[in-house]
N, C-alpha and C positions, 0 to 999 in steps of 0.2 A: 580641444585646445586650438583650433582653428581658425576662433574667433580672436584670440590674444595675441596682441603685437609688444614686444617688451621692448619699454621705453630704455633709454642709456645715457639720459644725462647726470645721473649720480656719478658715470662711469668718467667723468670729466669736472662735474663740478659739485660744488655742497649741496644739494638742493634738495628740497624739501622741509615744511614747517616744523617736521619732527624730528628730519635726519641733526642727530647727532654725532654720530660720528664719519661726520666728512665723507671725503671721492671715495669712493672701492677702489682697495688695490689692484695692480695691475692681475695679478693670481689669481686673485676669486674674481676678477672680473671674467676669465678663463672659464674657472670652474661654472659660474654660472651662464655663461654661453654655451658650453656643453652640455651641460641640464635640461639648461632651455631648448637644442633642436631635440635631446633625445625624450623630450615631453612633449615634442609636435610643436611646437612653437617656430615659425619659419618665416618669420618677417620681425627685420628690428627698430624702430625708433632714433634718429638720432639728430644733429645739425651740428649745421657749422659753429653755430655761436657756443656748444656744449664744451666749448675747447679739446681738450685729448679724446674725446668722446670715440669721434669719428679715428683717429688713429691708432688707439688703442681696440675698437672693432680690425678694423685692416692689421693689425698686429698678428689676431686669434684668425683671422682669415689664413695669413699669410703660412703663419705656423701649422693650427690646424688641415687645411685644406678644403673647411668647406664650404657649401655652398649655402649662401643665406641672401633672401630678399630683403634692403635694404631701403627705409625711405628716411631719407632729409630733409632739410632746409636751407634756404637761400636767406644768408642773413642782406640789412640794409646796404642798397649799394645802389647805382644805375645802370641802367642795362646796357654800355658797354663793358660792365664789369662783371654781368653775369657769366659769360664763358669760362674765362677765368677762372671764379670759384667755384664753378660747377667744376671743371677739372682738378682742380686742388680737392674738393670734398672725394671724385672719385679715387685720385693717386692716396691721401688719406685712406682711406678704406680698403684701397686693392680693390678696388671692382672695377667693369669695365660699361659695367651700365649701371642703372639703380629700379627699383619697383616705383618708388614715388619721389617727390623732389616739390616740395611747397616753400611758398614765400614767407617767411619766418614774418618781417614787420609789414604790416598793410599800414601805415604812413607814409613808407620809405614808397610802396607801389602807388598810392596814390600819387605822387610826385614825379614819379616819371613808370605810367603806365604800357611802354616799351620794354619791362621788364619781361613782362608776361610772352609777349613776342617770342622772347629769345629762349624762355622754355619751351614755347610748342614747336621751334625750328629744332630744339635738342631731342623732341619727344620725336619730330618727324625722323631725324638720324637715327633712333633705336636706341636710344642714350638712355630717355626715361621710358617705362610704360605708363606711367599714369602724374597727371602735373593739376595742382593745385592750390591752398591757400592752409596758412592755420592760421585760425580766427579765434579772437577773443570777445568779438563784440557785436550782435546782430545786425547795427546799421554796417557793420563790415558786407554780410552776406548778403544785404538789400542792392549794397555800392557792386559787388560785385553781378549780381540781373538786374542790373539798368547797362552795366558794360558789355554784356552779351560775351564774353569770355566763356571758350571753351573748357568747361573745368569739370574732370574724373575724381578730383577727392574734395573731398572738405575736415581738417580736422579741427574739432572745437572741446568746449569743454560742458559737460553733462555729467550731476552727480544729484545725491537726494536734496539736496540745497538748491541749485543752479540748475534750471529748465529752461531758461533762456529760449533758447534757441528750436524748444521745441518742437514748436507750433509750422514750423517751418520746416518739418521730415518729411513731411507727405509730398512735399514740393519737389523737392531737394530727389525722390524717390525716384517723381517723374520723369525728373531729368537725369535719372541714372547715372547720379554722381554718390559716389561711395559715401560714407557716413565716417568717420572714424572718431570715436570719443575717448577725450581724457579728460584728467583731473577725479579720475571717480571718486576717489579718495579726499580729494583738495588739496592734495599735497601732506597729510596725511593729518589732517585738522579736524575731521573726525572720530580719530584716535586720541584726541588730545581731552584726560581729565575736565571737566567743567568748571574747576577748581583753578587749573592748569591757566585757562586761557588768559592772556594780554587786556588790559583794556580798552585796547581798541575792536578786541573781539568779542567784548560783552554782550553786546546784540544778537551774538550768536549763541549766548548759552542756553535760550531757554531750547533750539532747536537741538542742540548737540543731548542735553541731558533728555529729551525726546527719542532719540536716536538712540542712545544707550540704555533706555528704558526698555524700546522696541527689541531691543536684542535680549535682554535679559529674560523679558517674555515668551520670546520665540527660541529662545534656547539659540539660537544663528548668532554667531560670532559676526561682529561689526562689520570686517573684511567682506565675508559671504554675503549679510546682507546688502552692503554698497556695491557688490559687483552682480548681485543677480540681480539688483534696481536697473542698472545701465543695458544688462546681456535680455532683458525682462523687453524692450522696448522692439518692437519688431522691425524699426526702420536702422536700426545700428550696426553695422556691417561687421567692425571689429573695435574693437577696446584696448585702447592703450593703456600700461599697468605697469608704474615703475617702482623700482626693488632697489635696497640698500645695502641688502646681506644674500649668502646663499640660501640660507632659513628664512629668510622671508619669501625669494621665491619657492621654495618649496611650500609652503603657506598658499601661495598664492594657485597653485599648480594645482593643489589640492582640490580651493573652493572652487575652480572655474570647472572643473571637471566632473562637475555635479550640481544640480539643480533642486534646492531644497523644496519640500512639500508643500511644507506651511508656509512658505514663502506669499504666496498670494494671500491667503487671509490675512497677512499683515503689509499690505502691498497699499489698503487705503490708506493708513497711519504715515507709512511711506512717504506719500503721496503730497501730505498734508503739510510737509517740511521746505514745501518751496519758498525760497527768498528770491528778492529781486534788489536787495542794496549791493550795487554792484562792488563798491568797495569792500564789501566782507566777503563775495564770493570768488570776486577776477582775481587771481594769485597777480596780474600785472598790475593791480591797481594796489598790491600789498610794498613794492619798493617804494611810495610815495612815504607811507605808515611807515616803514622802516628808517626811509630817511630823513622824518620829519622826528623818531625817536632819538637817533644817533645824533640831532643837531646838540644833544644835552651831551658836557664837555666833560670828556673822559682824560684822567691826566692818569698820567704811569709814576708812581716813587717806588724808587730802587733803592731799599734799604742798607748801605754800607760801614762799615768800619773796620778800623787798623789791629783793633785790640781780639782778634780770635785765640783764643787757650790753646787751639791745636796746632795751627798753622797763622800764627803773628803776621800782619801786614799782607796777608793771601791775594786780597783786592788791588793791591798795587804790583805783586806781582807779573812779570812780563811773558807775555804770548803773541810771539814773530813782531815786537819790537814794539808795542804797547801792552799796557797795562790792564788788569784783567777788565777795571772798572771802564775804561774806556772802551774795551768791547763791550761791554753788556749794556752801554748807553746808546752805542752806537748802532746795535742790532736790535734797541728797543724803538731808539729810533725813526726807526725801517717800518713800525706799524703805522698804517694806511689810517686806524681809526683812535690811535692817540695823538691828543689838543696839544701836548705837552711833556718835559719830562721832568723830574725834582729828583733832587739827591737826600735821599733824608739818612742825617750821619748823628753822630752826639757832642755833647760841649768838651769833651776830655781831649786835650794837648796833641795829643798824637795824632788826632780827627785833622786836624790845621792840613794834612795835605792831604785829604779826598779835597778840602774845602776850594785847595788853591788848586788842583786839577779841574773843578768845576767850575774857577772863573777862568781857568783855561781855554777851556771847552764850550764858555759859554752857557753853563747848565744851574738853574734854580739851585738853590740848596736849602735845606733846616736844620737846621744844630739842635737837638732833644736830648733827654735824659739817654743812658747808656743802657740799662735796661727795661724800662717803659718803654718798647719799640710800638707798641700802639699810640700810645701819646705821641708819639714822633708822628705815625701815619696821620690823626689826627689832624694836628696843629696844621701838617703840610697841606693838608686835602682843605681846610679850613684858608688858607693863606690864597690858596691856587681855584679857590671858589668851586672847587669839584664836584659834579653831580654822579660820578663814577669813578672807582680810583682801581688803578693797575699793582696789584702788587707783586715786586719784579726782588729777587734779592741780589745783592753783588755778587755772588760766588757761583754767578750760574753763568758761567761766559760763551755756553752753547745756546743762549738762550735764542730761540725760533720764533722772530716776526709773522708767519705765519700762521704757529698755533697761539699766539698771542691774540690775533684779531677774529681766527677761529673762536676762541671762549668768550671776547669782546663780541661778536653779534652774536653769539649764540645765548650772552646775558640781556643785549636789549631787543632780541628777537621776543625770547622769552618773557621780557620785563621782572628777571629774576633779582632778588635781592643780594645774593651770592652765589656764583656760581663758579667754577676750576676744572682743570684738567681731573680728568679720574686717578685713579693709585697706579695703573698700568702702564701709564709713560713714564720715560727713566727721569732716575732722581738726576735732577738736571733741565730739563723741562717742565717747570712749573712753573704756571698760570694761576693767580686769583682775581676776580673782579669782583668786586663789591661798590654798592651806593653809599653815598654820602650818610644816607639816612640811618644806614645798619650801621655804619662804622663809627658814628655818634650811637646809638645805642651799644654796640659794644665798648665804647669809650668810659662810658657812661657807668654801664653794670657790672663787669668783667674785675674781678679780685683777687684772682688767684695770681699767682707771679706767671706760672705759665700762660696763660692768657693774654698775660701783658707784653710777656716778651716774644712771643710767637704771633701775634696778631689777631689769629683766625679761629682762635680756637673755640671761644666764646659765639663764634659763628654758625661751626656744624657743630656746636649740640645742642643748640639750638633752631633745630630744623620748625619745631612748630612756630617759631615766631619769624622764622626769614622763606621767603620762596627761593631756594636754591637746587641748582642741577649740575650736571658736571660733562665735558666733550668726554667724551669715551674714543679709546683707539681700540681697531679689532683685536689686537696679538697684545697678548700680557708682557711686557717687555720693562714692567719695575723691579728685577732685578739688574738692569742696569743700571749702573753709577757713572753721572758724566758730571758731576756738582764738586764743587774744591771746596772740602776740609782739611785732609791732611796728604803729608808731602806725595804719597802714592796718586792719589789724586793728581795731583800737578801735574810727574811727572805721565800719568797716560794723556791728561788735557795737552800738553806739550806736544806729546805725538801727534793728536787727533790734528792739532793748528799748523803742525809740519808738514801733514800729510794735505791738509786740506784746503788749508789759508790762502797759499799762493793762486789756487786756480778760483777759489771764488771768494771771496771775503767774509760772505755772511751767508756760508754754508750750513743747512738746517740738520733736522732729525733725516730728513732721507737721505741724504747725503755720509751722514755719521754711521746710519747704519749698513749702504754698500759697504762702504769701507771694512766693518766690524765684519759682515758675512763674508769678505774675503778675508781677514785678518783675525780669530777669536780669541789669537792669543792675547790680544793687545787688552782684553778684559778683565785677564787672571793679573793684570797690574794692580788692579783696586777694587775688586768685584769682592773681597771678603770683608768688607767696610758696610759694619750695621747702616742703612737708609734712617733717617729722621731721629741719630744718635742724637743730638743736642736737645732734641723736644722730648724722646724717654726720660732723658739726663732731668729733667726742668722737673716731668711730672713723678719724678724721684723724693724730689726734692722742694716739690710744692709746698706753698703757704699762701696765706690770707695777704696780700700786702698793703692793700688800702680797702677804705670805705668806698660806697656808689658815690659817684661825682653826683652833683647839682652843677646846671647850668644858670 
């Protein structure tokens, strides 16, 4: 395990083509730091740019006590500013030196190459032992011998796909500068069904379904094989290898700790898998691809109305001095990757004050049938030119900006047709995104009254016809209830906005649940309230209620 350096930017931010379920908690980020020294693993992966990354290691340091070697990154800055974040990264972490310490953007170092300076006067102090670069791009390693820069590491990215950089080890040996590889995986894009992939990663499928061929023949699991390709190469010093769960490191612990047989007989096939389109292989050239998807206009409609059976007017109901509707707009809001927001209500009398709180507030609105709430979604998504539409409902006034935009790139990451929160986050926190395209299809086919008046349902059972996934959270946590049906309801959401409002306004699911783990009684308020009564109630009571529309 000597060879293995374990990356930790999951331990800070979403990352990964496959990671679904977001940052690792702060616990298993624990448990898996402890695993990993007691499996020899003694050097960690981290930067600055990884956000909590770095202080969530210093955390497990602080507590634990032990001892680990540590390499960073220097994000963009100029090198009067290096000092600085080099201190910040160490206070961050609790250390008092680090192992390695490389300059995260080679842009930023081209522009003022007195950065490098100021890491070998840090290296000279005993601060760093080893100061270098991580590179994404060969003319990076060229610009770097032509500067004559003394440099102990280099880390780049090497996987069955990406050889880049090859050709350039033997060199690189000479000079007795370490080696350190990542991306072996891609970020975990060889994991990904061939079925699965994006259209902008169809150039890779004939390689990917190649690679999951090879494995099936050689009986070697994907993992094993991608990491004895990299540990296979004699000039690679150590391997960086990042992890999203404790089961996966232990996966990983597993293959590196053994060297398969038949590995070389299928090492030419291996071989034969090299690409050179940098845009399918550089994961930095994959935010361009992302954010040339996200330019297609995502609008949120929050479906409300006055007339609920169990709890009447629920939505206008008040929490620390507004109305429920006006939090759950206001915290929709707050997402970074919604164009817009629409009220989608019905034409019935009572509706008149969502109507006039939304030219209140300044907010779109649609008046649609009462219970055809899909025609409503519809109509709206059709008015507002929608190429993805948010579906947000009024009674959720916990509702989380951040898992919001969580499922929103994780639907045009994917380029899924539909895609939501899993069942294990509490009822209260839910998330659907859906395309324009599926939502006209279900418009369209969808007959049944439940169908109509639930939205989605027409959606997931029909998985053969939509590509859909769902954000998954680690802890099973849908027996909680934070969603207003009836008065018990209320009054716990009353508490929760008591306890929590004044200090932050658009306090999320992590914040909801400190509060619950010191408080569990505050749950026996309304924990014995069936989840997703009103959609049993419908499929009770199902019938046919229209023909397929024709457009």
């Amino acid at each position: 395990m000597n060879k293995v350096i374990l990356g930790t930017a999951q331990f800070g931010l979403d990352y990964g083509i496959s990671n679904k379920r977001g940052k690792i908690p702060h616990e298993e980020v624990f448990e898996i730091l402890n695993k990993a020294i007691k499996s020899g693993i003694d050097t960690f992966d981290t930067a600055y740019n990884y956000a909590e990354s770095e202080k969530v290691i210093g955390d497990f340091v602080k507590i634990y006590g032990k001892k680990i070697k540590i390499i960073s990154k220097l994000p963009a800055c100029s090198h009067t500013e290096v000092k600085d974040l080099f201190y910040s990264s160490l206070s961050n972490l609790n250390a008092s030196s680090l192992e390695g310490y490389l300059i995260h953007n080679f842009e930023s170092y081209k522009k003022d190459k007195k950065v490098y300076e100021e890491l070998a006067k840090l290296k000279e102090k005993g601060k760093i032992a080893k100061i270098g670069f991580s590179l994404n791009f060969p003319s990076e390693f060229e610009a770097i011998l032509e500067s004559g820069c003394a440099v102990d590491l280099i880390q780049l990215p090497f996987n069955v796909f990406d050889r880049r950089f090859e050709h350039y080890f033997a060199g690189i040996h000479k000079r007795k500068i370490e080696i350190h590889a990542r991306s072996i995986f891609l970020q975990g894009l060889v994991f990904k069904k061939p079925s699965e992939l994006g259209k902008n990663f169809q150039p890779l499928r004939k390689n990917i379904e190649k690679l999951h061929l090879i494995s099936e023949k050689s009986k070697i699991p994907l993992s094993d094989l991608c990491f004895n390709f990299v540990s296979f190469n004699k000039y690679i010093n150590r391997i960086v290898i990042g992890i999203d769960s404790l089961t996966q490191l232990n996966d990983y612990i597993s293959q590196a700790s053994h060297f398969h047989a038949q590995f070389r007989k299928f090492y030419p096939a291996l071989n034969s898998l090299n690409l050179r389109n940098e845009k399918l292989i550089v994961p930095a050239c994959w935010e361009k691809l992302r954010a040339d998807r996200r330019k297609s206009r995502v609008v949120a409609v929050i479906q409300a109305r006055t007339g609920s059976t169990r709890l009447p007017g629920k939505v206008l109901l008040n929490l620390e001095g507004k109305t429920v509707l006006e939090h759950v707009i206001e915290r929709v809001k707050r997402s970074e990757l919604v164009d817009e927001v629409m009220v989608a209500t019905t034409i019935l009398k009572g509706d008149s004050k969502i109507t006039a709180l939304c030219k209140k507030t300044g907010i779109k609105f649609y008046r649609g049938s009462k219970n055809d709430v899909l025609d409503r979604y519809y109509q709206s998504a059709r008015l507002l030119k929608a190429k993805h539409i948010v579906r947000i409902t009024a009674d959720c006034p916990v509702s989380d900006s951040l898992i919001i935009d969580k499922v929103i790139k994780l639907h045009l990451d994917e380029e899924n047709d539909y895609t939501r929160t899993a069942d294990n986050f509490p009822d209260g926190i839910v998330v659907e995104v859906f395309t324009f395209k599926s939502l006209q299809k279900a418009w369209r086919e969808a007959i049944l009254a439940s169908e109509r008046e639930h939205v989605t349902p027409y959606l997931k059972k029909h998985q053969e016809l939509f590509k859909q996934s769902m954000l998954q959270y680690p802890h099973d946590f849908s027996k909680k209830r934070w969603t207003l049906d009836e008065k018990a309801d209320y009054k716990f959401l009353r508490l929760i906005y008591k306890k929590l409002y004044k200090k932050n306004n658009y306090f999320g699911m992590k914040e909801i649940l400190k509060l619950l783990a010191g408080h569990p009684e505050y749950e026996a308020i309304n924990n014995s309230i069936l989840r997703n009564e009103g959609y049993l109630k419908s499929l009770r009571e199902d019938k046919i209620v229209l023909c397929k529309r024709k457009l």
